[in-house]
N, CA, C, O and CB atoms as a CASP TS submission, in Angstrom:
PFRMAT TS
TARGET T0000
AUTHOR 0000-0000-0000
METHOD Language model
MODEL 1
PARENT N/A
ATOM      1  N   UNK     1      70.202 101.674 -22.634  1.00  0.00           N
ATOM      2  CA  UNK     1      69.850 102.236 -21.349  1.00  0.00           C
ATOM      3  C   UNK     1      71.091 102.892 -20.748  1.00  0.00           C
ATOM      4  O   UNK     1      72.072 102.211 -20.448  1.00  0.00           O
ATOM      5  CB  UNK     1      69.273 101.149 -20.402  1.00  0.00           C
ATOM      6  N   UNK     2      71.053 104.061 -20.593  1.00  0.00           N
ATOM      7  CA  UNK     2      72.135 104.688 -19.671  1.00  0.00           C
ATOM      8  C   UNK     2      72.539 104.023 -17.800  1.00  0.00           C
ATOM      9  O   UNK     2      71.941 103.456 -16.885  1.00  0.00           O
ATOM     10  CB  UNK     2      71.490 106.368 -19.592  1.00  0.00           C
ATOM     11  N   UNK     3      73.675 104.471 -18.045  1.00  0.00           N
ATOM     12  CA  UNK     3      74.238 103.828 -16.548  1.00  0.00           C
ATOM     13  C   UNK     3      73.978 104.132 -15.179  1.00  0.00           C
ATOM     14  O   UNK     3      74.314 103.455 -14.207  1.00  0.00           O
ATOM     15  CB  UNK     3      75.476 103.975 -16.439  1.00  0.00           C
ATOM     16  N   UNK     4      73.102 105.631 -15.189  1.00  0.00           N
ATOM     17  CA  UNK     4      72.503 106.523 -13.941  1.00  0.00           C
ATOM     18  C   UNK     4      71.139 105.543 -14.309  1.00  0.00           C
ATOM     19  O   UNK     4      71.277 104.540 -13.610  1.00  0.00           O
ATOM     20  CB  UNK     4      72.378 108.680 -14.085  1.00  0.00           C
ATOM     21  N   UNK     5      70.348 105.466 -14.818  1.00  0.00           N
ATOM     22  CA  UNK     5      69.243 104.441 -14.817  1.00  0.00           C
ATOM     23  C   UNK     5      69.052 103.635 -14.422  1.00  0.00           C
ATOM     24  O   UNK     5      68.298 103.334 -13.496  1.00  0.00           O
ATOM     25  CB  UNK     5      68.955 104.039 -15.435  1.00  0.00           C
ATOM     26  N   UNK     6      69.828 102.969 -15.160  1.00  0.00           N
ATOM     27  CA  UNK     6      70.017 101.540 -14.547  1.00  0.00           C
ATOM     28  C   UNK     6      70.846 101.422 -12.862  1.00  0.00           C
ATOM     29  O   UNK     6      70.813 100.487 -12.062  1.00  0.00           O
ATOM     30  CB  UNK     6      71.037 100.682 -15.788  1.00  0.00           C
ATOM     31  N   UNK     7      71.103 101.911 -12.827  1.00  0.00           N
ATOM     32  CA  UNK     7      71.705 101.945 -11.174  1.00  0.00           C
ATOM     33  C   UNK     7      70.389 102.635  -9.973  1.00  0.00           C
ATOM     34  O   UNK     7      70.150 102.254  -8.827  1.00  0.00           O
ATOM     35  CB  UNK     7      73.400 103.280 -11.152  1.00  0.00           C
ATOM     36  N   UNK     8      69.795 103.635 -10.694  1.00  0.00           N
ATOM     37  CA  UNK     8      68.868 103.885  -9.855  1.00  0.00           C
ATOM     38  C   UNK     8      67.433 102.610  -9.502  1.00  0.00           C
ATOM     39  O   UNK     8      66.615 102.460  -8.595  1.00  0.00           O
ATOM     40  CB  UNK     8      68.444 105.227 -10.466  1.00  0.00           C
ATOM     41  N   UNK     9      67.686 102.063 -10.514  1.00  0.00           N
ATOM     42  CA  UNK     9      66.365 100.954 -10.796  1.00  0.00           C
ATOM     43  C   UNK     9      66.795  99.948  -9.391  1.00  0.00           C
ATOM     44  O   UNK     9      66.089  99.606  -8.442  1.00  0.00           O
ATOM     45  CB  UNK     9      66.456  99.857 -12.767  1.00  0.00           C
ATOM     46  N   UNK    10      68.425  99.610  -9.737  1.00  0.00           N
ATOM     47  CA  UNK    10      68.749  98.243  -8.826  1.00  0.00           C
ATOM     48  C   UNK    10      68.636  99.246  -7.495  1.00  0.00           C
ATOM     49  O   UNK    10      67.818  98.875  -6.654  1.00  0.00           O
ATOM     50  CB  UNK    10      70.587  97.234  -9.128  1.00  0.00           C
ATOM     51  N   UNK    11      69.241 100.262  -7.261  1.00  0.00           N
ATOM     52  CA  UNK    11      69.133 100.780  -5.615  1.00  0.00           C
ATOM     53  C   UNK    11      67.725 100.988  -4.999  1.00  0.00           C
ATOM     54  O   UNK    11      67.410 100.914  -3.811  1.00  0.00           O
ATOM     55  CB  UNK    11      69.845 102.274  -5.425  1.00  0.00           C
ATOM     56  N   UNK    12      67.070 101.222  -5.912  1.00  0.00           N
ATOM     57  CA  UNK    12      65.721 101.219  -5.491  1.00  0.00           C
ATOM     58  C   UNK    12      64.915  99.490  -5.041  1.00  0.00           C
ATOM     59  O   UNK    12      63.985  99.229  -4.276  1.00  0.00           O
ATOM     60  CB  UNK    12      64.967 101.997  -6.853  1.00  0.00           C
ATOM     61  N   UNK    13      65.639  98.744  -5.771  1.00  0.00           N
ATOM     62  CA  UNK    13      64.744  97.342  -5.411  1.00  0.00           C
ATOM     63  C   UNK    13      65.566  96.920  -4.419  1.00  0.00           C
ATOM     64  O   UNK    13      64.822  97.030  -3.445  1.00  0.00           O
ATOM     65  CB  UNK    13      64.512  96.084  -6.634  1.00  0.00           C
ATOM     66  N   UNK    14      66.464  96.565  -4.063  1.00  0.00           N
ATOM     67  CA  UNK    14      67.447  96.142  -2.640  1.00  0.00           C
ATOM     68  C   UNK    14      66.398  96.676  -1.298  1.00  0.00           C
ATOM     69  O   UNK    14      65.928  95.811  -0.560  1.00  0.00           O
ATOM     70  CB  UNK    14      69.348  97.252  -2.606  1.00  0.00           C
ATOM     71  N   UNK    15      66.048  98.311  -1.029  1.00  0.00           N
ATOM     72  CA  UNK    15      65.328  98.256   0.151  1.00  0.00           C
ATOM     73  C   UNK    15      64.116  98.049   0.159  1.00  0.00           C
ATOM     74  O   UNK    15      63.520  98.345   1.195  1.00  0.00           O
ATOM     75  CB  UNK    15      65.433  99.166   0.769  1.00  0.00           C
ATOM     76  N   UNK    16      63.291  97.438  -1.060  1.00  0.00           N
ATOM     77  CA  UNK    16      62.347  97.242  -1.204  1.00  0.00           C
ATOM     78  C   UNK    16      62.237  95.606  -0.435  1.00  0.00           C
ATOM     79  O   UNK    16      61.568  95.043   0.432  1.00  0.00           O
ATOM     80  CB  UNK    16      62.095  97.583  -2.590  1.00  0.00           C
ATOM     81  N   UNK    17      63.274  95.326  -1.308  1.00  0.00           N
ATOM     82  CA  UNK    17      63.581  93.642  -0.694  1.00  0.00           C
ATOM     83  C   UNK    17      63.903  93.264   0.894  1.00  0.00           C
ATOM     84  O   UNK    17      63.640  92.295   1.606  1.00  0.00           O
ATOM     85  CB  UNK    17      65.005  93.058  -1.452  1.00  0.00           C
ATOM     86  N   UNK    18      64.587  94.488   1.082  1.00  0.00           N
ATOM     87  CA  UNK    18      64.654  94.377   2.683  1.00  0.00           C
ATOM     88  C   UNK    18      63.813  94.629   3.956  1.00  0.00           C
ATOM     89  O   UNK    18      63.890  94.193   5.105  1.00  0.00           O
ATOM     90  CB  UNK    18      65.464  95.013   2.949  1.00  0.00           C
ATOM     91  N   UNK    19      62.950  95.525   3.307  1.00  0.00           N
ATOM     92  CA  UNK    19      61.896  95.738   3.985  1.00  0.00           C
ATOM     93  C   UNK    19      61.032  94.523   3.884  1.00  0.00           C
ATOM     94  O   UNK    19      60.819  93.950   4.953  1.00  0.00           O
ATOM     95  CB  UNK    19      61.296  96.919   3.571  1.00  0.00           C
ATOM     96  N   UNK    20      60.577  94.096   2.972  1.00  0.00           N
ATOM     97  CA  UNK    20      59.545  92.501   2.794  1.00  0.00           C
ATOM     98  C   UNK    20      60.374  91.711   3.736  1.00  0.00           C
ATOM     99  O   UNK    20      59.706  91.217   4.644  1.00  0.00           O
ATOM    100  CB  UNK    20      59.467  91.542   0.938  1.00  0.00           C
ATOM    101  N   UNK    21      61.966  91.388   3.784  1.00  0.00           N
ATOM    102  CA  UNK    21      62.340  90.466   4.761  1.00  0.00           C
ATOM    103  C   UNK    21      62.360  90.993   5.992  1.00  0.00           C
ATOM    104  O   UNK    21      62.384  89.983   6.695  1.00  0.00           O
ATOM    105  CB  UNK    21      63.504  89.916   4.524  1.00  0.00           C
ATOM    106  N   UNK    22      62.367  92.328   7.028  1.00  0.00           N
ATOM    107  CA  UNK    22      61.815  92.528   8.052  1.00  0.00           C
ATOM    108  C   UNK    22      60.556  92.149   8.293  1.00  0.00           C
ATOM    109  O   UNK    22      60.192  91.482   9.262  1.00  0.00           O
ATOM    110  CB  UNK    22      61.928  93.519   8.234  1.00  0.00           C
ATOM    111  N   UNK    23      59.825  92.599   7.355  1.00  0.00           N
ATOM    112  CA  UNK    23      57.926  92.278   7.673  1.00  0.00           C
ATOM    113  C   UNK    23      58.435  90.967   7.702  1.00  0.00           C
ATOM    114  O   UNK    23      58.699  90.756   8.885  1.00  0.00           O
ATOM    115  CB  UNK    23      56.334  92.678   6.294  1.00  0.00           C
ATOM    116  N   UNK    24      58.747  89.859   6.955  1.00  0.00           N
ATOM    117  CA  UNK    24      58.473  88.321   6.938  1.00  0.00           C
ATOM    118  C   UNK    24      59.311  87.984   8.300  1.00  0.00           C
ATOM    119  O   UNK    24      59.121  86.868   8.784  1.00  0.00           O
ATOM    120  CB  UNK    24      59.089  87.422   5.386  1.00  0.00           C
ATOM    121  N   UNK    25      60.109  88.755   8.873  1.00  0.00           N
ATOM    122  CA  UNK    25      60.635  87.976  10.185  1.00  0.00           C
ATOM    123  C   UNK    25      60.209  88.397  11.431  1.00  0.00           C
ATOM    124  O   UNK    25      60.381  87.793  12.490  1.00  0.00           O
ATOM    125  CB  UNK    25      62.052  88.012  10.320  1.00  0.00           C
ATOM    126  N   UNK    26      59.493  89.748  11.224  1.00  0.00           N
ATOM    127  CA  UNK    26      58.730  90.513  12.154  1.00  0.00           C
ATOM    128  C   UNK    26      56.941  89.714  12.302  1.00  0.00           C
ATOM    129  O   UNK    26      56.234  89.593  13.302  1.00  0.00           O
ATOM    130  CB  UNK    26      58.765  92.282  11.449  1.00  0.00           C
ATOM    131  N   UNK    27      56.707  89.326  10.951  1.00  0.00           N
ATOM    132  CA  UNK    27      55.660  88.227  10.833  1.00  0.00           C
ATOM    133  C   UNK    27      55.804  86.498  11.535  1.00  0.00           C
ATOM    134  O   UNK    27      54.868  85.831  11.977  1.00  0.00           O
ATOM    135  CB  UNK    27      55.555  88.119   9.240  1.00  0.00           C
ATOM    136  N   UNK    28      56.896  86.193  11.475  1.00  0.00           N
ATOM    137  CA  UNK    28      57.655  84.860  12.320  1.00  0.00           C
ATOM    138  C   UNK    28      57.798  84.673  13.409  1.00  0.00           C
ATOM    139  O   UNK    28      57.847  83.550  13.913  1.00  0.00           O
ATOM    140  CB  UNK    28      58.763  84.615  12.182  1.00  0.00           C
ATOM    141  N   UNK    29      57.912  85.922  14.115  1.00  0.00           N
ATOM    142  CA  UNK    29      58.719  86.099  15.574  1.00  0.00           C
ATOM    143  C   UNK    29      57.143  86.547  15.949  1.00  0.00           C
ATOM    144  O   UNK    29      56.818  85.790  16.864  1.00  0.00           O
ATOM    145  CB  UNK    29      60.372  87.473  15.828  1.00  0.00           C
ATOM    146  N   UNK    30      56.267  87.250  15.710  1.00  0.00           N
ATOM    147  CA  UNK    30      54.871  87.082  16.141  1.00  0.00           C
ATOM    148  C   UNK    30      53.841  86.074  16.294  1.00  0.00           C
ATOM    149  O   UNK    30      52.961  86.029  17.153  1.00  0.00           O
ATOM    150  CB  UNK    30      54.396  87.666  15.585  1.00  0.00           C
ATOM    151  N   UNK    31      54.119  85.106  15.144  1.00  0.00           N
ATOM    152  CA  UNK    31      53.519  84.096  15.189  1.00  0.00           C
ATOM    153  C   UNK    31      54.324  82.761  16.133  1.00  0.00           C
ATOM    154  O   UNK    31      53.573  82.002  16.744  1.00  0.00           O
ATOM    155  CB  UNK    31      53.264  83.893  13.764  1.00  0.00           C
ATOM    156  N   UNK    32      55.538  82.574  16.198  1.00  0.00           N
ATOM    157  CA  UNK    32      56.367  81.676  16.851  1.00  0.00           C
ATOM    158  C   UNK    32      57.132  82.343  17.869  1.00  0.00           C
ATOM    159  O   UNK    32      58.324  82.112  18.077  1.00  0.00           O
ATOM    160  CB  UNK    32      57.212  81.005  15.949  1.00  0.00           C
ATOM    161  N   UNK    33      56.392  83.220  18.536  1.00  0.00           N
ATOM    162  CA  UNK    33      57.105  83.831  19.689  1.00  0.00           C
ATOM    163  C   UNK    33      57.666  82.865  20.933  1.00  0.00           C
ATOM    164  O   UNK    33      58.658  83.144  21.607  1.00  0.00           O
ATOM    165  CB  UNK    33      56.116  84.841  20.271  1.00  0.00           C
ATOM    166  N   UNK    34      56.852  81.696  21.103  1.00  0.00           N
ATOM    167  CA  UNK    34      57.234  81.016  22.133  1.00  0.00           C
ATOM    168  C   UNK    34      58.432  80.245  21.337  1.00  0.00           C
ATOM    169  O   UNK    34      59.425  80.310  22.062  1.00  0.00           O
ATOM    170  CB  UNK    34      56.025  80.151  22.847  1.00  0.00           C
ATOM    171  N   UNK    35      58.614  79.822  20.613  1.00  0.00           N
ATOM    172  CA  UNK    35      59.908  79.004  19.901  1.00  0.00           C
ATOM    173  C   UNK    35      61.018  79.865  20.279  1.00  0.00           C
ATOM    174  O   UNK    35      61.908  79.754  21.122  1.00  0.00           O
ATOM    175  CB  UNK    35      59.866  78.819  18.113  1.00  0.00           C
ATOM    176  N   UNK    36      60.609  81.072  19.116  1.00  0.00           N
ATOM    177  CA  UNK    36      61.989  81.969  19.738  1.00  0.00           C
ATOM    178  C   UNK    36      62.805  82.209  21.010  1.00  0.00           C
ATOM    179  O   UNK    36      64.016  82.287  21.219  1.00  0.00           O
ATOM    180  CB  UNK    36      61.754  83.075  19.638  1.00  0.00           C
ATOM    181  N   UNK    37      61.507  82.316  21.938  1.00  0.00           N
ATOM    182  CA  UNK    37      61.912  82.623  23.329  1.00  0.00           C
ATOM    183  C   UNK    37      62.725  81.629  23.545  1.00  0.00           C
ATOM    184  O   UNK    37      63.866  81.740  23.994  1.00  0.00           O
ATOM    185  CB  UNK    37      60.857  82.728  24.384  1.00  0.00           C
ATOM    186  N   UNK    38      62.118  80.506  23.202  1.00  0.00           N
ATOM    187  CA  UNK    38      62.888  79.147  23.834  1.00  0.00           C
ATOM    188  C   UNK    38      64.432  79.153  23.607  1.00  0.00           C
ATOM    189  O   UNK    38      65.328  78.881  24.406  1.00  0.00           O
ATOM    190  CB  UNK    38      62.313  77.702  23.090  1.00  0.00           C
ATOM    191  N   UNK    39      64.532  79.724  21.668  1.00  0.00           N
ATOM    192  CA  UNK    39      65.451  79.329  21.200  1.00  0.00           C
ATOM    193  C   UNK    39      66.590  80.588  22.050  1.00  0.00           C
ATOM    194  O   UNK    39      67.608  80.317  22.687  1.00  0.00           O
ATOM    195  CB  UNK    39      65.209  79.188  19.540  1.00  0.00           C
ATOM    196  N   UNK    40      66.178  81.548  21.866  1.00  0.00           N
ATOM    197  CA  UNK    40      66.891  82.597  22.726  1.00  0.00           C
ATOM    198  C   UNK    40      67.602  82.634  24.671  1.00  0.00           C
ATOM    199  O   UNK    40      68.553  83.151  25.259  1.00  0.00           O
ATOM    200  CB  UNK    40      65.742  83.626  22.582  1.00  0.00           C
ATOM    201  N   UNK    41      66.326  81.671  25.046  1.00  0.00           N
ATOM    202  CA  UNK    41      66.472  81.562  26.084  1.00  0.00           C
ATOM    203  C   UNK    41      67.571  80.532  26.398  1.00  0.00           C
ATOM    204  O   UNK    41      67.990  80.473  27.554  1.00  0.00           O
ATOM    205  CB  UNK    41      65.358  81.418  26.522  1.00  0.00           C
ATOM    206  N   UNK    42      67.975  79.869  25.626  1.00  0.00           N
ATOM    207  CA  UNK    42      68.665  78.190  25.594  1.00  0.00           C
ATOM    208  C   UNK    42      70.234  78.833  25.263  1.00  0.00           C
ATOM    209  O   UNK    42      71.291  78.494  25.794  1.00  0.00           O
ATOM    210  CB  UNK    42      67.873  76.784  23.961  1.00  0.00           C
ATOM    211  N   UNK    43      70.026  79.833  24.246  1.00  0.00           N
ATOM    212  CA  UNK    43      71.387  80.752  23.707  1.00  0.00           C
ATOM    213  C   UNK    43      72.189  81.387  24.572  1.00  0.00           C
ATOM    214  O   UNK    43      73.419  81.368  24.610  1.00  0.00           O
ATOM    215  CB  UNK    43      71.065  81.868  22.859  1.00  0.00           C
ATOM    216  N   UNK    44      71.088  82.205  25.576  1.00  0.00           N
ATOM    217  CA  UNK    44      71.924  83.110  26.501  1.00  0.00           C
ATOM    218  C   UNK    44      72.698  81.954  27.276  1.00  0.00           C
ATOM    219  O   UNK    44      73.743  81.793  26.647  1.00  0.00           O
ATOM    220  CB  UNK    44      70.950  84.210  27.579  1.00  0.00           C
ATOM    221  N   UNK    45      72.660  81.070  28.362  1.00  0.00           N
ATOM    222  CA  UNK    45      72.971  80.255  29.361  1.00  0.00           C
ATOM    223  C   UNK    45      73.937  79.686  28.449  1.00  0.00           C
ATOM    224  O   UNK    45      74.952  79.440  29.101  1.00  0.00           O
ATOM    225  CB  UNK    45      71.860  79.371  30.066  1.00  0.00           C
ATOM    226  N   UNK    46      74.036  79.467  27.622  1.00  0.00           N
ATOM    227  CA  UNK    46      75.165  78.384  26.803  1.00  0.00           C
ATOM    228  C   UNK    46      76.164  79.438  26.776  1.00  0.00           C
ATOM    229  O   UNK    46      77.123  79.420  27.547  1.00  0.00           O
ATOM    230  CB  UNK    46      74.747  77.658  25.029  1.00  0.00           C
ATOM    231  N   UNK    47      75.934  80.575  25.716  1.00  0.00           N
ATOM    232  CA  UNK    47      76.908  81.276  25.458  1.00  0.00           C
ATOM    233  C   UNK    47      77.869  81.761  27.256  1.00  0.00           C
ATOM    234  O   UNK    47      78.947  81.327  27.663  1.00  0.00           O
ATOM    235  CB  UNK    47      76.134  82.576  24.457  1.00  0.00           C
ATOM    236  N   UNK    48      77.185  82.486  27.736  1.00  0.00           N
ATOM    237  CA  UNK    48      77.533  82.475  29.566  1.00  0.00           C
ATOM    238  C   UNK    48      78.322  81.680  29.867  1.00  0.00           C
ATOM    239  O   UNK    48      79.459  82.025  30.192  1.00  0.00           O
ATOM    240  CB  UNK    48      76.457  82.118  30.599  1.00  0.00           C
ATOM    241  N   UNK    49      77.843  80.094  29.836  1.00  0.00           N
ATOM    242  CA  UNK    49      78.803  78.996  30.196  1.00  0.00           C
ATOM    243  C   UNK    49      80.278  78.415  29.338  1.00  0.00           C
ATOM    244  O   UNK    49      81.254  77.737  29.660  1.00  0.00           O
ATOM    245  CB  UNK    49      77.880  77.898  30.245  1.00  0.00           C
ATOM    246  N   UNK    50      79.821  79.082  28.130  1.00  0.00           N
ATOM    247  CA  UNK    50      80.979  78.856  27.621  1.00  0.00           C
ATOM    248  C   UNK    50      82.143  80.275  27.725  1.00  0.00           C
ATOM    249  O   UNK    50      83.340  80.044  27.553  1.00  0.00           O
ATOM    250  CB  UNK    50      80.601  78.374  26.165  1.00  0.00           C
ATOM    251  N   UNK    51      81.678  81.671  28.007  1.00  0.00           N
ATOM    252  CA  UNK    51      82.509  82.326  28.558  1.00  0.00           C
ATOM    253  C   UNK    51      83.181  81.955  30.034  1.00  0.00           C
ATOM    254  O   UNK    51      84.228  82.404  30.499  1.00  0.00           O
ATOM    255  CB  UNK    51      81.934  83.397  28.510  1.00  0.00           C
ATOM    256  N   UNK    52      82.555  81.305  30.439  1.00  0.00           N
ATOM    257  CA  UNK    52      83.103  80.819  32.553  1.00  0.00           C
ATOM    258  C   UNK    52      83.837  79.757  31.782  1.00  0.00           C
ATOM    259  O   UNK    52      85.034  79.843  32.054  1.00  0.00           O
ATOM    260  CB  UNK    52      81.491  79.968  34.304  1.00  0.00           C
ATOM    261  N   UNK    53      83.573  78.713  30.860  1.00  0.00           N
ATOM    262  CA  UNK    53      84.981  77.712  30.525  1.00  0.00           C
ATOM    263  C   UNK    53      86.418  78.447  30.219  1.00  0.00           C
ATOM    264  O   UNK    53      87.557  78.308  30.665  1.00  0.00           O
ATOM    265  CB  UNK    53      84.681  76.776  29.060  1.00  0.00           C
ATOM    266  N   UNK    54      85.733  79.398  29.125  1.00  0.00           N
ATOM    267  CA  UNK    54      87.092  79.607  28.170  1.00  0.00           C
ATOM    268  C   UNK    54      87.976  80.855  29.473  1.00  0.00           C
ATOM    269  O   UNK    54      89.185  81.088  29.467  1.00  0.00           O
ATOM    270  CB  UNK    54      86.534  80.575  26.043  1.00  0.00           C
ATOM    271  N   UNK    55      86.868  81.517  30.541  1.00  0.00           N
ATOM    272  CA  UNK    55      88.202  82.584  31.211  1.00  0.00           C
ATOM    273  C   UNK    55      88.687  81.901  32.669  1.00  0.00           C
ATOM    274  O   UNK    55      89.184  82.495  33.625  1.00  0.00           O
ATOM    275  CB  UNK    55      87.524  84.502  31.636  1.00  0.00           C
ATOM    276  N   UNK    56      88.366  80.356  32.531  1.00  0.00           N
ATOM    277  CA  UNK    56      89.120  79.292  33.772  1.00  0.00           C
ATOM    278  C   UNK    56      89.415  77.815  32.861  1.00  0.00           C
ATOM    279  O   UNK    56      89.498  76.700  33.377  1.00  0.00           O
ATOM    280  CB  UNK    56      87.756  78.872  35.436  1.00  0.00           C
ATOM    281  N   UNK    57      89.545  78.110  31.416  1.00  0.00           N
ATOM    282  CA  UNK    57      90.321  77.294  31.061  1.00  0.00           C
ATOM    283  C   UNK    57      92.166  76.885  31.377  1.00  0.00           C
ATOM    284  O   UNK    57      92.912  75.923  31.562  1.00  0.00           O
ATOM    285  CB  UNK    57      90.000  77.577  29.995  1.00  0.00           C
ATOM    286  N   UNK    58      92.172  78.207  31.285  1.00  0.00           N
ATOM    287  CA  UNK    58      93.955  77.567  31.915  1.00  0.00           C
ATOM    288  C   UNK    58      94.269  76.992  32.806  1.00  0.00           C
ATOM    289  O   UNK    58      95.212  76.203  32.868  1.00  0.00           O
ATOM    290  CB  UNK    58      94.920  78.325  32.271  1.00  0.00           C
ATOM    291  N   UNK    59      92.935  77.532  34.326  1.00  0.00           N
ATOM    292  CA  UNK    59      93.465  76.380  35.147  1.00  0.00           C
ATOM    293  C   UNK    59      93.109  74.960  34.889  1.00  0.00           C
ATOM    294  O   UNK    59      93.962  74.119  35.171  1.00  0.00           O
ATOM    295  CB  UNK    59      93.106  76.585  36.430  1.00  0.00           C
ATOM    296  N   UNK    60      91.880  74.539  34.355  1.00  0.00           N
ATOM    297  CA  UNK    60      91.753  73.142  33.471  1.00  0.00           C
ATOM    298  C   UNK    60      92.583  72.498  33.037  1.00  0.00           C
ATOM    299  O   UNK    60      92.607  71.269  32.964  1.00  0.00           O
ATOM    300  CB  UNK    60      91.212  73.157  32.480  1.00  0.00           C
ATOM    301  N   UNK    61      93.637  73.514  32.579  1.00  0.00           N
ATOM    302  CA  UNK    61      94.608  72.464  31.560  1.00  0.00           C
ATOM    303  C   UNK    61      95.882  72.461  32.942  1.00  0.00           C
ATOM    304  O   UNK    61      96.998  71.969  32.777  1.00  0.00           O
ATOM    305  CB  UNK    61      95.319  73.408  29.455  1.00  0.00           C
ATOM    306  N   UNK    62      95.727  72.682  33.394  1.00  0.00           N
ATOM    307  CA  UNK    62      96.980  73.074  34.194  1.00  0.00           C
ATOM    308  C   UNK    62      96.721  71.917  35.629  1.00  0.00           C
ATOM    309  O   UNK    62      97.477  71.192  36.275  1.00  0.00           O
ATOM    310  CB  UNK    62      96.965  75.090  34.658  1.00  0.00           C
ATOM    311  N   UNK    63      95.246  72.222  35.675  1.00  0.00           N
ATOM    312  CA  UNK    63      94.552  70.820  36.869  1.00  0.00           C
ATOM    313  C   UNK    63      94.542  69.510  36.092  1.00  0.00           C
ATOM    314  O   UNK    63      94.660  68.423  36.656  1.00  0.00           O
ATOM    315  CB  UNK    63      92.615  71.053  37.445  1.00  0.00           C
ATOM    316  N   UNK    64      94.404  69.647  34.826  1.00  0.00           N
ATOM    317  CA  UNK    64      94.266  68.236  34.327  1.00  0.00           C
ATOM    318  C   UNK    64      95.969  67.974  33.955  1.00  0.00           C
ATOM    319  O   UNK    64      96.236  66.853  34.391  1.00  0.00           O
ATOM    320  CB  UNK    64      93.036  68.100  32.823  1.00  0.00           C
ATOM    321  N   UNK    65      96.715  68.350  33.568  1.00  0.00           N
ATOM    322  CA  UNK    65      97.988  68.211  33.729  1.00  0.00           C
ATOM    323  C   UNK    65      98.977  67.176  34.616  1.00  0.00           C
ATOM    324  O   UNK    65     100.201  67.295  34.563  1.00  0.00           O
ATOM    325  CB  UNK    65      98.151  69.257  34.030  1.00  0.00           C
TER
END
């Protein structure tokens, strides 16, 4: 088998594969939409709170000092 062949075969199955894993997570997030939300909703407020620690951490260390 030549080497342009065989390379066209594998580039061709990669977005084949990627597309089936959009549909299967685009299929997930439709069916478990309320999970997600949850899980998303729980993400934002954490991540937030841990930016307000880490840009008044110095005075923390400096009050607990």
């Amino acid at each position: 088998m030549r080497f342009w062949k065989q390379f066209e075969r594998v580039s061709l199955k990669w977005p084949r594969e990627f597309n089936q894993s959009l549909r299967g997570m685009a299929e997930d997030f439709r069916q478990h939409y309320v999970l997600w939300l949850a899980i998303v909703g729980a993400i934002i407020p954490a991540v937030f709170a841990a930016l307000n620690i880490s840009s008044n951490a110095s005075r923390l260390t400096v009050t607990l000092e």
